[in-house]
C-alpha positions as CSV (number, residue, x, y, z in Angstrom):
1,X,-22.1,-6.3,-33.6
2,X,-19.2,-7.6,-31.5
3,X,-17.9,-4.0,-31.7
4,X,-20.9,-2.2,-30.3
5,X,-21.3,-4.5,-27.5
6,X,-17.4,-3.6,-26.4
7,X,-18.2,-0.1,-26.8
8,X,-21.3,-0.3,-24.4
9,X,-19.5,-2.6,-22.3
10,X,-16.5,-0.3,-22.2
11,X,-18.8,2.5,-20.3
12,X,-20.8,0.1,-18.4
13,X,-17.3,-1.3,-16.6
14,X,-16.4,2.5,-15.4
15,X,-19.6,3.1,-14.3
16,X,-19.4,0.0,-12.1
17,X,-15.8,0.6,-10.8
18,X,-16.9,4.4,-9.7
19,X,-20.1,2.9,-8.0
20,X,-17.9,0.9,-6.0
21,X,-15.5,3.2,-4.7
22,X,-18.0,5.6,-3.5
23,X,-20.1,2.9,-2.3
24,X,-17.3,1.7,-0.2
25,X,-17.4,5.2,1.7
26,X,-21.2,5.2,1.8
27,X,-22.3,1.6,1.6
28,X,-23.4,1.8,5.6
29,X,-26.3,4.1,4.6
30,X,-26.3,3.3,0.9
31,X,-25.4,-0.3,0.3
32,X,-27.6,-0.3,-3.0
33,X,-24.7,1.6,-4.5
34,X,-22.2,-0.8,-3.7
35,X,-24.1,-3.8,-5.0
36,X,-25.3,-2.3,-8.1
37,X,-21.2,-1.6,-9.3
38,X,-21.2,-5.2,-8.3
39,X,-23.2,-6.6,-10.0
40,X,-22.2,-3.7,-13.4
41,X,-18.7,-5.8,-13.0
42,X,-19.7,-8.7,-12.7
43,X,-22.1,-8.4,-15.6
44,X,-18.8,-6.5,-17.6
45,X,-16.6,-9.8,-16.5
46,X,-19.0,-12.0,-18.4
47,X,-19.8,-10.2,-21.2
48,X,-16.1,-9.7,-22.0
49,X,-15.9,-13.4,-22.1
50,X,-19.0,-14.2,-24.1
51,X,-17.6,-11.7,-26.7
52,X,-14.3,-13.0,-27.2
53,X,-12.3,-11.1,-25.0
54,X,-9.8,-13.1,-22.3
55,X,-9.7,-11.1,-18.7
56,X,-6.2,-9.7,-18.0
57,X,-5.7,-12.3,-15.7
58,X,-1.8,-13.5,-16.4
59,X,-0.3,-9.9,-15.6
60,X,-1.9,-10.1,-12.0
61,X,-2.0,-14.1,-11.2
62,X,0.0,-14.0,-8.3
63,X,-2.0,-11.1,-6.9
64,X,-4.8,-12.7,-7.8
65,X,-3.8,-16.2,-6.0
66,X,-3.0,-13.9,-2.9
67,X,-6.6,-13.0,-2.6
68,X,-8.0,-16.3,-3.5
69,X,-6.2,-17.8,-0.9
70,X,-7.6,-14.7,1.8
71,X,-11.0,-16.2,1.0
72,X,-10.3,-19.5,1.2
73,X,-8.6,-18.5,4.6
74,X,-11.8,-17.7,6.1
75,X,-13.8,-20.4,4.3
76,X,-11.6,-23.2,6.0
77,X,-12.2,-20.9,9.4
78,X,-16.2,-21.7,8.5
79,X,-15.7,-25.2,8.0
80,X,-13.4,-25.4,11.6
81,X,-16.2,-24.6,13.0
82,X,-18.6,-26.8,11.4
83,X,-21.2,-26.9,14.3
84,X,-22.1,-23.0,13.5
85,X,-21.5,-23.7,10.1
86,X,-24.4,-21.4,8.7
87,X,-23.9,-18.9,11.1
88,X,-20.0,-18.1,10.8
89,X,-20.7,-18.8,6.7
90,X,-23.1,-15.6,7.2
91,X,-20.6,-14.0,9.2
92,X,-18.4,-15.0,6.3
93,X,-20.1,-13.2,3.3
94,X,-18.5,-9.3,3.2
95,X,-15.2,-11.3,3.8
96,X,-15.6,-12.2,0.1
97,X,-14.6,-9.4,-1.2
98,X,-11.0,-9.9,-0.4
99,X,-11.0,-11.5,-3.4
100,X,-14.3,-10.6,-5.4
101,X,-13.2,-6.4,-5.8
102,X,-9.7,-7.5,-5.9
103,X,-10.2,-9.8,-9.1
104,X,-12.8,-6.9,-10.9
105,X,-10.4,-4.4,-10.6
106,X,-7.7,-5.9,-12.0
107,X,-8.3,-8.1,-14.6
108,X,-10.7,-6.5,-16.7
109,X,-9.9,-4.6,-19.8
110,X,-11.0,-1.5,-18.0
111,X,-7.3,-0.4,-16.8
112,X,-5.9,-1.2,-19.8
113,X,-6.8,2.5,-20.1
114,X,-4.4,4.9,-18.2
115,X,-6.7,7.2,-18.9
116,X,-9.4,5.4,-17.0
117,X,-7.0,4.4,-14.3
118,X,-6.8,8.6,-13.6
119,X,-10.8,8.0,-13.5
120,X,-10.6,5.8,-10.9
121,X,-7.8,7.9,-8.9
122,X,-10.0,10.6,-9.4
123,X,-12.9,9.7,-7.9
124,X,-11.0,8.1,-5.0
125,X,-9.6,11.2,-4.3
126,X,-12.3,13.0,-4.9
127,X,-14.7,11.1,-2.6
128,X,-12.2,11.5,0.5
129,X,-12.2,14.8,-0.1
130,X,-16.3,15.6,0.2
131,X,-16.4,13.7,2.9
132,X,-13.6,15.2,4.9
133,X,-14.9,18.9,3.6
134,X,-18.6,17.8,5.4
135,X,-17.0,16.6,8.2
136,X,-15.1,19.9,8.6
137,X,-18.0,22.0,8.1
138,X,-20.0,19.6,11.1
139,X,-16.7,20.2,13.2
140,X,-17.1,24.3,12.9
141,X,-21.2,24.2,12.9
142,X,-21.4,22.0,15.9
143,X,-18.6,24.2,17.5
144,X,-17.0,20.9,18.3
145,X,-14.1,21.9,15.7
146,X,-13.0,24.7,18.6
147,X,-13.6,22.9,20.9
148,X,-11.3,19.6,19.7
149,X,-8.5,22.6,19.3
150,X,-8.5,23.7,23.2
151,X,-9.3,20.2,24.3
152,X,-8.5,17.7,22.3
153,X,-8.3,14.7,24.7
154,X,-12.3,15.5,25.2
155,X,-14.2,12.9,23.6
156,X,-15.6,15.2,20.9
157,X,-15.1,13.0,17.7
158,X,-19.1,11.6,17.6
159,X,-19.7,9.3,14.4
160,X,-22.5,11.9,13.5
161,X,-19.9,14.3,13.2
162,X,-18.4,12.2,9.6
163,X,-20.7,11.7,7.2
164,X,-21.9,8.0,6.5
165,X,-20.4,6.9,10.2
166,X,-16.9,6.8,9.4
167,X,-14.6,6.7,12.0
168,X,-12.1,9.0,12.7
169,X,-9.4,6.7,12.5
170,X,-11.1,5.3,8.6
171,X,-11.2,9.3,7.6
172,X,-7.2,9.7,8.9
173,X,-5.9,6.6,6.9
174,X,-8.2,7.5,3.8
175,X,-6.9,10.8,3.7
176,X,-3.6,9.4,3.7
177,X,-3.9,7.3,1.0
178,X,-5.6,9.8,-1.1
179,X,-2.7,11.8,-0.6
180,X,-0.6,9.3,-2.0
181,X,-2.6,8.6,-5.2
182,X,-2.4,12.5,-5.4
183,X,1.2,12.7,-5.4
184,X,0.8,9.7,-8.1
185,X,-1.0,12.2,-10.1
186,X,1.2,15.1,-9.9
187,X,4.8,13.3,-10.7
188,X,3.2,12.3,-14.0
189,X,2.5,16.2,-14.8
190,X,2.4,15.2,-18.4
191,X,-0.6,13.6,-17.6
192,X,-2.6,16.2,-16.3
193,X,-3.9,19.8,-17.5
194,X,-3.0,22.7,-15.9
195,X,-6.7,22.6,-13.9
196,X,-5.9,19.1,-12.5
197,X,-2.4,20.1,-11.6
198,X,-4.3,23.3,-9.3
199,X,-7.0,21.3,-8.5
200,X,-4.6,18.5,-7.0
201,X,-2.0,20.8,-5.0
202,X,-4.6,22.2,-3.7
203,X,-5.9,19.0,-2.1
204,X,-3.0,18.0,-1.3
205,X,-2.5,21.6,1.0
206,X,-6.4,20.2,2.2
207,X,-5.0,16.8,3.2
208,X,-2.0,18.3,5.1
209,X,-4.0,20.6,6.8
210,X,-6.4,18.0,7.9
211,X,-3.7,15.1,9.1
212,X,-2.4,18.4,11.7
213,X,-5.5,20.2,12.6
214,X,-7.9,17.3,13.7
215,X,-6.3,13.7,12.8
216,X,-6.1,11.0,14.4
217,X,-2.9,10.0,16.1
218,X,-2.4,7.0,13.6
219,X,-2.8,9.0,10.6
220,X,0.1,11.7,12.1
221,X,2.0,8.8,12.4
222,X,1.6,7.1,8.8
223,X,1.6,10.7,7.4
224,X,5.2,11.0,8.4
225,X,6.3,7.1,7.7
226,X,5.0,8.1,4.3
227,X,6.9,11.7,3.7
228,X,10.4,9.9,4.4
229,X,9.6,6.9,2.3
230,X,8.8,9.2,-0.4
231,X,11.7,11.6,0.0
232,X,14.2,8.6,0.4
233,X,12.2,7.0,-3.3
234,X,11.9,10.6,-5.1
235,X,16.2,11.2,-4.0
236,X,17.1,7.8,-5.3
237,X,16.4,8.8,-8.5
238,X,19.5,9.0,-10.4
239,X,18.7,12.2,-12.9
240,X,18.0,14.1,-9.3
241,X,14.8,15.5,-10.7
242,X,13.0,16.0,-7.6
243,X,15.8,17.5,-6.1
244,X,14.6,20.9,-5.8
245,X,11.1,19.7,-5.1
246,X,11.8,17.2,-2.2
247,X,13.7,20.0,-0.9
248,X,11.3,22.2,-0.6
249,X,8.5,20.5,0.2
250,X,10.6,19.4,3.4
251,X,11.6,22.7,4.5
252,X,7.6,23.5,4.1
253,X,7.0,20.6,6.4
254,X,8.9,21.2,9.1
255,X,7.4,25.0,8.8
256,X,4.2,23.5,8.8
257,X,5.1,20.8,11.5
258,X,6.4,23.7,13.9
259,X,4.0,26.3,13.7
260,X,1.2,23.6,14.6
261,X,3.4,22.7,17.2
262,X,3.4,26.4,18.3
263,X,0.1,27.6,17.4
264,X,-2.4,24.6,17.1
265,X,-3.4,23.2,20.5
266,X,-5.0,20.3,19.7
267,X,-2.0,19.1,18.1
268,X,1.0,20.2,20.1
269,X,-1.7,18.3,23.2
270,X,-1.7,14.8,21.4
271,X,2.9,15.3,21.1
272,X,2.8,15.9,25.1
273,X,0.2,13.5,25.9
274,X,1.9,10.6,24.1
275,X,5.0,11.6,25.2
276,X,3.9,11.9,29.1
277,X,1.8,8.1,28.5
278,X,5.4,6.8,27.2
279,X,7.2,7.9,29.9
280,X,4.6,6.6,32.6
281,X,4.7,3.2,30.7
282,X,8.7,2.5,30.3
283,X,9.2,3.8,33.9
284,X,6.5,1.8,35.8
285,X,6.4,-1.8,36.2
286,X,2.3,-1.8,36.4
287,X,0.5,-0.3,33.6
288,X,-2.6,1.8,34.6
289,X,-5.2,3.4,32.7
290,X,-3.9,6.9,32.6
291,X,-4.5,7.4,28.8
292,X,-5.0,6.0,25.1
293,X,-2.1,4.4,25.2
294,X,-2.0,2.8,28.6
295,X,-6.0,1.6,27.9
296,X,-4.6,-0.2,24.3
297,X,-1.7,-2.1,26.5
298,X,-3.8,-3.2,29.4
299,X,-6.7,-4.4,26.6
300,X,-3.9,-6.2,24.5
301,X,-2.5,-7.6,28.1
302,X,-6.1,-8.7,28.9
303,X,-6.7,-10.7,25.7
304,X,-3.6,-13.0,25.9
305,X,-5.1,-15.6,27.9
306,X,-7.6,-15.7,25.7
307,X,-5.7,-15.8,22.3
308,X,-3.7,-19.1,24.5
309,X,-6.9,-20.3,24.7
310,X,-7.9,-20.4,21.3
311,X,-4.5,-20.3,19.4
312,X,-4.9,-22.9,16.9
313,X,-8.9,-23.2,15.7
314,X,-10.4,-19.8,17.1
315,X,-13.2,-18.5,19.0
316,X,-15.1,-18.3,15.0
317,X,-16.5,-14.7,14.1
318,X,-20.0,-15.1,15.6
319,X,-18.5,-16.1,19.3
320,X,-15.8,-13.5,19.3
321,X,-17.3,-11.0,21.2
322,X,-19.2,-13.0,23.7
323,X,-15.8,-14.9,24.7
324,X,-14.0,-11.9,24.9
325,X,-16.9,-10.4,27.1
326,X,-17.3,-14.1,28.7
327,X,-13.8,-13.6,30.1
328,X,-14.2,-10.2,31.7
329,X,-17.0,-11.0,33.9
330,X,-14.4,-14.0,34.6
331,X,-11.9,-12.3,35.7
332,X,-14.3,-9.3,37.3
333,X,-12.1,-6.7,34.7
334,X,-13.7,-3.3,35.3
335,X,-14.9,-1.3,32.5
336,X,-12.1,1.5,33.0
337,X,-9.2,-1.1,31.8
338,X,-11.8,-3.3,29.8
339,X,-11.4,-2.9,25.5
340,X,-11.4,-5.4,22.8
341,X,-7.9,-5.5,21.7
342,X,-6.9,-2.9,18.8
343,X,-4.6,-5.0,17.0
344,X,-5.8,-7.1,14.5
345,X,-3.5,-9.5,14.3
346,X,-4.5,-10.4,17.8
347,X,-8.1,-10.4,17.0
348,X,-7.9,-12.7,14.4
349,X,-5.7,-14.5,16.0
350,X,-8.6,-15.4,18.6
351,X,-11.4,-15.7,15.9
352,X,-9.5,-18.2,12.9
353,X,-6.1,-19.0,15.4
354,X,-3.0,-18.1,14.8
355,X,-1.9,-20.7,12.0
356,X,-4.6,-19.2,9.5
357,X,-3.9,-15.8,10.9
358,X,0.0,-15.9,9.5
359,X,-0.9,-17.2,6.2
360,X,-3.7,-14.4,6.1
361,X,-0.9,-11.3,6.7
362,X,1.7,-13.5,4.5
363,X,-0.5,-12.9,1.5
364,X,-1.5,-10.1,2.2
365,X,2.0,-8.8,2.7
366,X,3.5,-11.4,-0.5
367,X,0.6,-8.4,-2.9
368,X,2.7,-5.5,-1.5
369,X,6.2,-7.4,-2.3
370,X,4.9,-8.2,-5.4
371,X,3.3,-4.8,-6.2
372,X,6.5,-3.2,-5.6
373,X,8.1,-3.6,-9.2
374,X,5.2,-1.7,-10.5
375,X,5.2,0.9,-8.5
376,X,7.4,1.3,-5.3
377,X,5.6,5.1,-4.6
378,X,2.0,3.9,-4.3
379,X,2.4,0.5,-3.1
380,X,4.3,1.8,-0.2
381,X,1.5,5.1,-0.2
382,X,-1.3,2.8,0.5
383,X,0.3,-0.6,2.6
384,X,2.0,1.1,5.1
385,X,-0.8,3.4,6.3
386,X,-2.9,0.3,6.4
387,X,-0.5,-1.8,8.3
388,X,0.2,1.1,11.0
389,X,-3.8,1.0,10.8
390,X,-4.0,-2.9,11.5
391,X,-1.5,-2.5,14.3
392,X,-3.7,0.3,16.1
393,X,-7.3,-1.2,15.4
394,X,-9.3,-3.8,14.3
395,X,-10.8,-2.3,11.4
396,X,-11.8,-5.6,9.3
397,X,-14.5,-6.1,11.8
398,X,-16.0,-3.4,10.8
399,X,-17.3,-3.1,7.0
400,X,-16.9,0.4,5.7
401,X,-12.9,0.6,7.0
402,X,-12.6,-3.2,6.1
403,X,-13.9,-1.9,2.1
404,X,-11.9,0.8,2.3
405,X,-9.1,-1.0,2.4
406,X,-9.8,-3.5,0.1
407,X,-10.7,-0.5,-2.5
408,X,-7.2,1.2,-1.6
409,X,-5.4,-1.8,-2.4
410,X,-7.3,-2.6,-5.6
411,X,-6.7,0.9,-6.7
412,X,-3.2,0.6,-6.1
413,X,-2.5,-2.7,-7.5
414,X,-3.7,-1.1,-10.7
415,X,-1.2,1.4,-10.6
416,X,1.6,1.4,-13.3
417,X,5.0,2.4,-13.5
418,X,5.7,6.1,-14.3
419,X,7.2,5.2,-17.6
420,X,3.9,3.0,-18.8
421,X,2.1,6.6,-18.3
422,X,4.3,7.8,-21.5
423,X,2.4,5.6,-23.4
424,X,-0.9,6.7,-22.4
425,X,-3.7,6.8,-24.8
């Protein structure tokens, strides 16, 4: 009996992990998805124990621990503010799933599995990829795709544009990381059939294409972060194995990175225009508003008083924004230089203080460190594109980016070493 209730459980548990990784694209217009692989997990967790079967939770305690204490981070940030307690413990709730996705991913028997570990890379992958293939075809019905080429300081990148209101930025950083599971895929060849290997160099051309043509600035940036890590990794290899194949893929780069220099407006535009903002920054002792850049300075500049201000406890996440707002009238800010600050280190550092803010981004950072000795290629792959992304926005205020990231990282925590795929069942 036992046996047949594994068995069922054993497909329930992928069902629930797929539900939750496209629910974390779609979960603004579809959040029924993403609470149904919920609750599939949570169902799987318990069942697991009732039959006999321990979760795997010794091989990942420290990551574990990490996450545990994220949540307890921002359940000691409720109880600071214990006069709003109900309201910031509402504000509170999607914050669980620091640790609730986190612990599902990893512990059950489900990735014991490689071959459901591809599943989950799969449908990662594959996920980014609709989405960024309907937000292509909005970009050439709506004309706004030739348009962003000619003039891409224009503001042409409207939510409605990406499906299920993902931001531009979200879509750039995604991609990224799906390129990085991709390249996951493809060094473990013996893995794959000769349809996934076409199917997956030719997503990963997609990808490319996409980070040059229309992403955003951060996800240029990461993209490139990512190709030297990788080249540096891949060349360290002591058999030289990749030799030939970091080689080329280099000299293809550069190809590609010149002729959309050369031929592609819309990116050669963003090089000049961050290059002309840089300039007008280190030579001038008073910042204006003359571009993205400039604006992201003078909005950083403008919140300092305020993180003085509220340094140690924090404003709490339900009177962020009418602080922030609060001290604008204040100080009779126009709207030109006025933004909430796109760092969120500095944003949390106003809504929980700084003290809980460090420990936050320690554990956080102590995951990666620890990830690394499983697998240096995707832990790298994912973190750093988030961290540029953390250092550029404040995307945990938000809750699609802010599951997207948690997804990413559980993904990738899951991850084994290349040898472990030789064993795969």
């Amino acid at each position: 009996m036992n046996k047949i209730f594994n068995e069922i459980i054993n497909y329930i548990s992928p069902l629930g992990i797929v539900l939750i990784i496209v629910g974390s694209f779609i979960s603004e217009d579809h959040i029924a998805v993403l609470n149904i692989g919920f609750l599939l997990l949570i169902v799987c967790a318990i069942a697991y124990k009732l039959i006999g079967i321990n979760l795997d939770i010794n091989t990942y305690k420290y990551t574990i621990i990490c996450f545990a204490s994220i949540a307890l981070i921002f359940f000691i940030s409720a109880l600071l503010h214990s006069y709003s307690f109900t309201n910031s413990f509402g504000a509170l709730k999607h914050k669980a799933l620091w640790f609730i996705i986190p612990f599902l991913f990893i512990t059950l028997p489900y990735y014991k599995s490689l071959f459901n570990l591809k599943v989950s890379l799969w449908v990662y992958v594959i996920t980014v990829f609709i989405i960024t293939t309907i937000a292509f075809y909005h970009y050439a019905r709506d004309g706004i795709f030739n348009n962003y080429l000619n003039y891409p300081w224009s503001n042409y990148f409207h939510v409605s544009t990406i499906p299920f209101r993902i931001s531009h930025h979200t879509l750039s950083i995604a991609n990224n990381i799906s390129f990085t599971f991709l390249i996951y895929m493809l060094l473990n060849k013996y893995y794959l059939n000769n349809w996934e290997k076409i199917i997956i160099i030719c997503i990963v051309i997609f990808n490319v294409f996409y980070i040059h043509l229309i992403g955003a600035r951060v996800g240029h940036i990461s993209f490139y972060i990512l190709i030297i890590c990788f080249v540096i990794y891949l060349l360290s290899d002591k058999d030289k194995k990749y030799f030939k194949i970091v080689t080329a893929s280099l000299v293809l780069l550069l190809l590609l990175c010149t002729l959309s220099y050369c031929y592609i407006n819309g990116f050669r535009s963003r090089i000049n225009q961050t290059i002309v903002e840089l300039k007008v920054i280190l030579t001038t002792h008073q910042i204006t508003n003359n571009g993205n850049i400039s604006l992201r300075i003078i909005s950083i500049k403008n919140s300092i008083p305020v993180l003085k201000e509220y340094i140690l406890k924090g404003t709490s996440f339900e009177k962020y924004e009418t602080t922030m707002e609060y001290y604008k009238i204040q100080n009779k800010i126009s709207d030109i230089d006025w933004a909430y600050p796109p760092n969120q280190f500095i944003v949390y550092s106003i809504i929980i203080g700084m003290p809980l803010t460090v420990l936050f981004f320690g554990c956080l950072l102590i995951t990666a460190i620890y990830r690394f000795k499983d697998n240096i290629l995707v832990t790298l792959g994912t973190y750093l594109p988030i961290i540029l992304y953390l250092n550029t926005e404040a995307p945990l205020e938000t809750n699609m980016p802010f599951r997207m990231i948690i997804v990413s990282i559980s993904i990738a925590c899951a991850c084994k070493k290349y040898e472990l795929l030789k064993l795969a069942d």
